[in-house]
C-alpha positions, 0 to 999 in steps of 0.5 A: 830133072824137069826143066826148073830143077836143071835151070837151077842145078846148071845155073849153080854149076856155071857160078862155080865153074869157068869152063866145061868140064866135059871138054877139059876131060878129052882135049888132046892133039888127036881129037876129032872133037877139035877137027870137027870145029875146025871143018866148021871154021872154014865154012864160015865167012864174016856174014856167016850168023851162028847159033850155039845152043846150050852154050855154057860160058861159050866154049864152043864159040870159042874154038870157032873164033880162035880156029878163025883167028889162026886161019886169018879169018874175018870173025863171024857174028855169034850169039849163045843161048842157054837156060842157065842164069848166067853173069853175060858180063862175066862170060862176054870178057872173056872174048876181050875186044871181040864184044861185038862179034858175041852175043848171050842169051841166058834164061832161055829155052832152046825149045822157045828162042825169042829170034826170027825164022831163018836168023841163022846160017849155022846152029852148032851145039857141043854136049848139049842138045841132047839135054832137050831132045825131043820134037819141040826142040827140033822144030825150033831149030829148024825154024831159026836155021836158014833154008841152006843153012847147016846145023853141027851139033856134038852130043853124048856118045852112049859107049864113050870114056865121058859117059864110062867115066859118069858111071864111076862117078855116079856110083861113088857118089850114089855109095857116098850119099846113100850107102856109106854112113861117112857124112853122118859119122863126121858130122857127129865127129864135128862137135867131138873136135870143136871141143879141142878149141880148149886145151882142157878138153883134150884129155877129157875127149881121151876117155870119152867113150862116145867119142872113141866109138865115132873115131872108130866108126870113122876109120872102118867108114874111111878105110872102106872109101880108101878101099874103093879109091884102090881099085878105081880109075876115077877115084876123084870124088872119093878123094875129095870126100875124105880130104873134105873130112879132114877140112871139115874137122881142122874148122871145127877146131879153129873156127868152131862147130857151125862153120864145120858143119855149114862146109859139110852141108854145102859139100853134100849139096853139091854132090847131090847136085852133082849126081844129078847132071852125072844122071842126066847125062847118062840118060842123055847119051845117044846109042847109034840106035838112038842116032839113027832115030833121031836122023830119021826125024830130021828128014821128017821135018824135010832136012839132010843127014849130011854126016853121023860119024863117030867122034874120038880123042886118042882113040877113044870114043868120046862123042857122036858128030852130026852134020845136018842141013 
């Protein structure tokens, strides 16, 4: 995706989706994910000025602050940019009477941030950064970080159970959307059972070959999907589809066949969509090589690795954490 198209594909996500998905797959007791904030929270103060990129609706903001909360810390200033177009109102709510603590910027490039050179004593990202990886970004970064100011960032392990289970779901979504004739075959079926909002059509519909054909082609299409659900660990976005399906027709009955079809569009869509940030993210994902590249990088523009640590959750790797200052 270039930069316009991920505006748009994020922007969608974040009106649809409260809180990121990525992290609600891996919380557990046993993650470094949440050690790794933590560490951060005690390095702040209350002067501490912090920068999360790439913020979402603020979740990373929001461990920091509720870590600072059960140590009985003062709460830091934050400030959370994203390119995304975001409701602020809607996200600043959710941190109640902290307002003035939290700040959002949406619309904005991490590679162009409208503040001034040395605005902030930490720069923390959390799967993120690596979306906009490249020299520019880097320089911004660094020009907004205090000298002496460190920066956290959590970025997308190459060989993690977040990046194994994209790759699932890329390819059921890329068999659902480019292999399987599902979509096309309930989208003939719509009108087939937008005819049963009449009584007298059932007994028609019985002899109708055409429609006997499509619910035949629609059983062999959603026994080869429930085939796949069997054999896979994340058979989510196949479950959906076939659920979606059963959707689509009890609309078609009740409310007619532009309704059905309208749902069956927007469910397509937003698989296409998502299909694209599961792409994206796979793209994303840091090998150790890559790390190790990107650390060499750093130290051009004259900053410290201070720590590259492989980051798990129950013993599964799940991201790289990078410490830099």
């Amino acid at each position: 995706m270039n930069k316009i198209e991920r505006q748009q594909n994020w922007s969608n996500y974040w009106k649809k989706h409260f809180a990121d998905s990525c992290c609600q797959g891996i919380e557990s007791e046993n993650s470094d994910i949440e050690q790794f904030w933590l560490d951060c929270a005690l390095a702040l103060n209350t002067g501490s000025k912090v920068l999360d990129l790439c913020t979402g609706k603020g979740d990373a903001i929001r461990k920091l602050i509720d870590s600072q909360i059960k140590l009985g810390r003062d709460i830091s200033s934050f400030t959370g940019v994203d390119l995304s177009e975001v409701d602020k109102g809607k996200v600043k709510d959710k941190f109640t009477d902290l307002t003035k603590n939290v700040d959002f910027f949406y619309n904005t490039s991490i590679e162009d941030m409208p503040f001034k050179s040395g605005a902030f004593d930490v720069v923390i990202s959390q799967f993120g950064l690596e979306y906009s990886l490249n020299h520019q970004t880097l320089k911004e970064v660094f020009r907004v970080l205090t000298e002496g100011g460190t920066a956290r960032f959590i970025v997308h392990h190459a060989e993690s159970v977040l990046t194994d289970v994209a790759k699932d779901e890329h390819q059921h979504t890329t068999y659902l959307l480019e292999d399987s004739s599902f979509f096309s075959v309930v989208e003939k079926l719509i009108p087939v059972f937008a005819k049963l909002r009449n009584p007298a059509n059932i007994e028609k519909l019985k002899q109708d070959k055409e429609a006997i054909e499509l619910r035949k082609r629609f059983n062999i299409e959603s026994n080869l999907i429930a085939s796949k659900i069997e054999s896979s660990a994340i058979p989510d976005v196949l479950q959906e589809s076939l659920t979606l399906s059963d959707l689509v027709f009890r609309m078609a009955r009740e409310q007619g066949a532009a309704k059905a079809k309208e749902k069956l569009q927007e469910f397509i869509k937003e698989l296409e969509q998502s299909n694209s940030r599961i792409e994206e993210l796979i793209e994303a994902a840091l090998t150790k090589k890559e790390l190790i590249e990107l650390c060499d990088t750093v130290k051009q523009f004259g900053r410290n690795v201070e720590s590259m640590i492989e980051l798990r959750s129950d013993n599964h790797k799940v991201a790289w954490g990078l410490i830099l200052s």
